[in-house]
N, C-alpha and C positions, 0 to 999 in steps of 0.2 A: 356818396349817393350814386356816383356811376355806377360801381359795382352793382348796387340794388338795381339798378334800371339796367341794363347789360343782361344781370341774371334772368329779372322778367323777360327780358323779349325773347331768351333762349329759352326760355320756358316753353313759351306760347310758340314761336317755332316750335318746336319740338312734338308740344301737342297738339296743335291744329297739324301739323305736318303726318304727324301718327295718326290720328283721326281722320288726313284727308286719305291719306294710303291706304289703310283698311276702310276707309267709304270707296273708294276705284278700286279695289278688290274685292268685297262684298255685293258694291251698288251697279259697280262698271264691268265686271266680268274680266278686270285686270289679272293679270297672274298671281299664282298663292305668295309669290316673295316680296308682291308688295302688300301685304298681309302681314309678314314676317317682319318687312322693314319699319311697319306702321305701328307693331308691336314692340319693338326695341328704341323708335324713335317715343313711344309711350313711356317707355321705361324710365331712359335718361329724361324728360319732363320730371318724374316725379324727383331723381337724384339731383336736376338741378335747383329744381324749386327747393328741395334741402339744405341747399347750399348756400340759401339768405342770412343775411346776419341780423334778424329779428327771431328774440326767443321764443316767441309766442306761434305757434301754429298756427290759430284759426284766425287771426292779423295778418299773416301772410301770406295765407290761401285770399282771405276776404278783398284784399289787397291785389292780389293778383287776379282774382275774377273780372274785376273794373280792366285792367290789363289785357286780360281775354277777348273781351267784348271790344275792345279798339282791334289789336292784333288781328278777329276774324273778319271783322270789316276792311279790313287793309288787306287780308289771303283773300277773302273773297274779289274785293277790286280788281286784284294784280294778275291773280292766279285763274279765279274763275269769270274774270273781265265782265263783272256783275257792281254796277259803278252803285256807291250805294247814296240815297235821297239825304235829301235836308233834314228827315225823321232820325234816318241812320246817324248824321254825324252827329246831331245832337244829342240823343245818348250815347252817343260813345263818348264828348266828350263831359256830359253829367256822371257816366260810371269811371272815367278819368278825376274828374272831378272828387267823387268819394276815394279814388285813392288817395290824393293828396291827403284827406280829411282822417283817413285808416291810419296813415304812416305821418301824421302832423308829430314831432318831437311831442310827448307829454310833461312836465315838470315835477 
């Protein structure tokens, strides 16, 4: 289960981090290479989210959206020092919550 949890947060790094790159290069008038870097940190997101050991694609994406949704409430805290409310943390941890419920062992 480490692995799986390791994998997601490199995920969400990845993404959020490619997405905040090309948002300060489209939104901020940043330079085009962080464009380019936001674009290649997009990339590896998607190579490593492949790299989960769940057969099932739409389990693992569905699974890692809940993942998402904590992860950008934590970029945004840290990064964009946007402290987020009692509304915030409690879906973040209802969409944590469904992962657990996505990735429950089945029988």
């Amino acid at each position: 289960m480490i692995k799986v949890i390791i994998l997601f947060i490199l995920a969400g790094a990845a993404e959020i981090g490619g997405g905040y790159l090309i948002w300060q290069w489209l939104r901020e008038g940043r330079p085009r290479w962080f464009g380019l870097l936001g674009g290649i940190a997009l990339f590896l997101y998607g190579v490593i989210a492949a790299l989960q050991v769940f057969p099932n694609f739409g389990r693992v994406y569905a699974a890692y959206g809940g993942v998402f949704v904590a992860l950008s409430l934590l970029w945004g805290w840290w990064i964009d020092k946007k402290t987020p409310d009692s509304f915030d943390w409690m879906g973040g941890f209802i969409c944590l919550a469904g992962v657990v419920v996505i990735l429950w062992p089945r029988g």
